[in-house]
C-alpha positions, 0 to 999 in steps of 0.5 A: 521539496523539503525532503529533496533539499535534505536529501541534497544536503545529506550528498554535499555533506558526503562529498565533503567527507570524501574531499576530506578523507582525501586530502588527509590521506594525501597529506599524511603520505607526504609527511610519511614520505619526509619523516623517512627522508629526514631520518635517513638523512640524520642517519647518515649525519650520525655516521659519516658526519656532515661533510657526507650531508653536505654531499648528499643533499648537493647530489639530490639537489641536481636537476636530474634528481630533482626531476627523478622526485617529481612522480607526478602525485606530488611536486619535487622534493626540496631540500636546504642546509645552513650554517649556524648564521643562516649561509646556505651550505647546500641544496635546492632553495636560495635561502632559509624560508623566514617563517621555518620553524624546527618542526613541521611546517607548511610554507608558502614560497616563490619556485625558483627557475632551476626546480623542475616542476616549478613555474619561475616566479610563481608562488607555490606550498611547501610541506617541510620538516625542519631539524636542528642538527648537533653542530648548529646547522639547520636542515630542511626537507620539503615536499612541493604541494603543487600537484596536490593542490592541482587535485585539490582543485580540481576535486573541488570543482568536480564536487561542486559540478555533482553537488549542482547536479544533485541539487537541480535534479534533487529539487527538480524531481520532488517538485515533480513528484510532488506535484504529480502527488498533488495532481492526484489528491486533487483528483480524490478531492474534486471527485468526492466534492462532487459526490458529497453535493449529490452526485453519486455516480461520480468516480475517482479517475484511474490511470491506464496501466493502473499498477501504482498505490493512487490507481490501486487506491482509487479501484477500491475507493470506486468499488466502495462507490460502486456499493454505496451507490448500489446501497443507496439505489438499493433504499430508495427501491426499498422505500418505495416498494414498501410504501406501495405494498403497505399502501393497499393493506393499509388502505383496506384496514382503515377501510374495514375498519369505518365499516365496523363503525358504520355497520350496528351489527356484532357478527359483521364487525367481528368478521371486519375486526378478524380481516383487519388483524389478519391484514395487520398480520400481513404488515408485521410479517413484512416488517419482520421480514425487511427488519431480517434481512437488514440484520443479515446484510449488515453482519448483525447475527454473527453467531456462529457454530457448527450446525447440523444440516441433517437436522434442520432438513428433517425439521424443515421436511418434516414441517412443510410436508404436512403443508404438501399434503394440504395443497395435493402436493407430493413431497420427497426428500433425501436427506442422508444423516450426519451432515454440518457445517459452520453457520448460523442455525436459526438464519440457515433454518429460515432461509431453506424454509423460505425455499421450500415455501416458495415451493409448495405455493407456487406447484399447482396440486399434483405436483411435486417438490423435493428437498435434497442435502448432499455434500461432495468433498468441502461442499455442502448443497441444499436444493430444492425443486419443484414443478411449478411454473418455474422462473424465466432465464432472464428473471432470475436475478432479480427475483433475489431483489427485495419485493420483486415478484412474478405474480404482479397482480399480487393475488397469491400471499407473499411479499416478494422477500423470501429469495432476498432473505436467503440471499442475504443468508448466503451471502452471510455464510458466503455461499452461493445461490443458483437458479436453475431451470428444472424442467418443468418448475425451478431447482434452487440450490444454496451451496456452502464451504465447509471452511467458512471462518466462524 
């Protein structure tokens, strides 16, 4: 509303510079006008005398003349000579006005009923200029202002017509938009008292169209609900695996634990103290591995250089192949030379061992896992695949979720966040992850954009 009374006030004060402009525009085209008739005039009195004066103010003083003056921009030209004592000698008005003066001068005068133009009886304004001539006579020239107060009346009125206007739809449209401002803030804050007493399934309403800056504001102020909701459920599932995978090693620690106590023998306490630094392994090694991908997942190893693909392939193969070996495993890899990429080597390294280590505990012996590295045109694609029992379709995306595994009953090592981890690597690298169904057994592929922004 303010800004609408201000933007109001700034129009009236540009009428009022039109009006003005105007009617000095006007005003100094009358005087103009008189300057040059009373020069002509005082010429013809230098040159042919004030007889010639006389005359040629009776002959402008006719009806016909004075009709011939009036243009209709402004009233008809008056015109006035006296003797030294005043005696009219000629022209249009009956008398010396009392308040003419040598000079310029604006007089107000009653219209006589011989002037055309003028009403009989009515008051009207005179533009005159006045002149002393040498002989003592006084001579005044004048121009009528009827038809400019005409205008200067009706501009007035037209003005103030265009300032109500301006005013009412001024006022009217920042109410309206005001409140159309409000309407939606006030949405934004009933949504978010809403959330912040709990419920966060709660969203900011968009428009239809959804084009403007509250809509477009409200899409990405839901998207960011959307992932702290998501973030939130994503805690509370984490907290709960966590006390549940915990719960059994911890449970059979503490009971391993009260039968070393129990038992006097050394032998059975050794075995008792190696099965509980074994499952304290386990725990840590969870640990260790949630503590990764909360570092990964919250951009806190940002380290970044180039990396040698070609490398980190050959360590890995070289690594895993004697795990292979071990498990009757066959293990392949094509690994041309020469291959990098920006990115962070350490996590890049962890996330392909986590792939191929999935692969090999989960091939049954005498099957076979292959490592690939290729790269076409700004990709670069790491795959790995092997003839295990392979992933359902519909499985597929969860498994990337922290501690979900196909093995249920929990007989096979592991602790469901191999595939969370290289998620999280690749969502930190901006890469993508697919699953694929490799006939038999399960094809990863981790593929990179060479123009990753280090």
């Amino acid at each position: 509303m303010l800004y609408a009374g201000l933007f109001c006030l700034l129009t009236v004060c540009c009428l009022a510079l039109v009006y003005w402009g105007t009617m000095n525009e006007i005003r100094t085209q009358i005087d103009a006008g008189l300057r040059a008739e009373t020069d002509a005039l005082l010429r013809l009195y230098q040159v042919r005398g004030a007889v010639a004066l006389l005359q040629t103010i009776d002959a402008r003083s006719t009806p016909a003349s004075l009709a011939q003056s009036d243009t209709g921009d402004s009233g008809p030209r008056q015109y006035l000579l006296t003797d030294t004592n005043g005696k009219v000698l000629a022209g249009t008005l009956d008398h010396w006005p009392f308040k003419a003066t040598t000079g310029w001068d604006t007089l107000h005068l009653i219209a006589q009923g011989h002037e055309p133009g003028l009403d009989s009886a009515r008051h009207y304004r005179l533009r005159a200029h006045v002149l002393l001539l040498p002989n003592g006579e006084h001579l005044l020239v004048g121009q009528s202002l009827n038809e400019t107060d005409e205008l200067r009346d009706q501009m007035l009125t037209l003005m103030l017509i265009v300032a109500v206007l301006i005013l009412g739809a001024g006022l009217g449209g920042g109410w309206w938009i005001g409140r159309s401002v409000v309407r939606r803030l006030e949405q934004v804050t009933n949504a978010a008292d809403r959330i912040m007493a709990g419920d966060l399934a709660q969203r900011i309403p968009e428009t239809v169209r959804g084009d403007d800056e509250f809509s477009l504001l409200a899409h990405k102020l839901n998207a960011m609900l959307e992932r702290i909701e998501l973030l939130m459920r994503n805690t509370r599932e984490v907290t709960e695996n966590v006390a549940h995978d915990l719960r059994s090693p911890l449970t059979r620690l503490r009971g391993a634990a009260e039968m070393a106590l129990l038992k006097g023998d050394s032998e059975r306490q050794r075995e008792a103290l190696r099965k509980a630094i074994e499952q304290t392994d386990d725990i840590v090694a969870t640990l260790n591995a949630i503590l990764n991908i909360a570092q990964i997942e919250s951009n806190a190893r940002r380290d970044r250089a180039t990396v040698d693909m070609s490398s980190i392939c050959h360590d890995a193969a070289d690594l895993y192949e004697a795990l292979a070996e071990n498990n009757s495993i066959q293990f392949e890899s094509v690994i041309p030379d020469g291959i990098t990429l920006p990115g962070n080597r350490q996590l890049i390294a962890q996330a392909v061992g986590n792939l191929l280590d999935n692969a090999i505990k989960y091939t049954p012996a005498g099957g076979r896992v292959l490592l690939t590295l290729s790269r076409q045109a700004n990709r670069v694609t790491v795959q790995v695949s092997d003839t295990g029992s392979g992933i359902p379709a519909d499985m597929r995306e969860k498994v990337m979720q922290r501690f979900v595994r196909l093995d249920t009953s929990r007989s096979k090592p592991g602790n469901g966040l191999g595939l969370s981890l290289v998620k999280a690597v690749a969502d930190q690298h901006a890469a993508s992850v697919t699953l694929e169904d490799n006939h038999p057994g399960l094809r990863v592929s981790i593929v990179f954009s060479c123009e990753v922004n280090s």
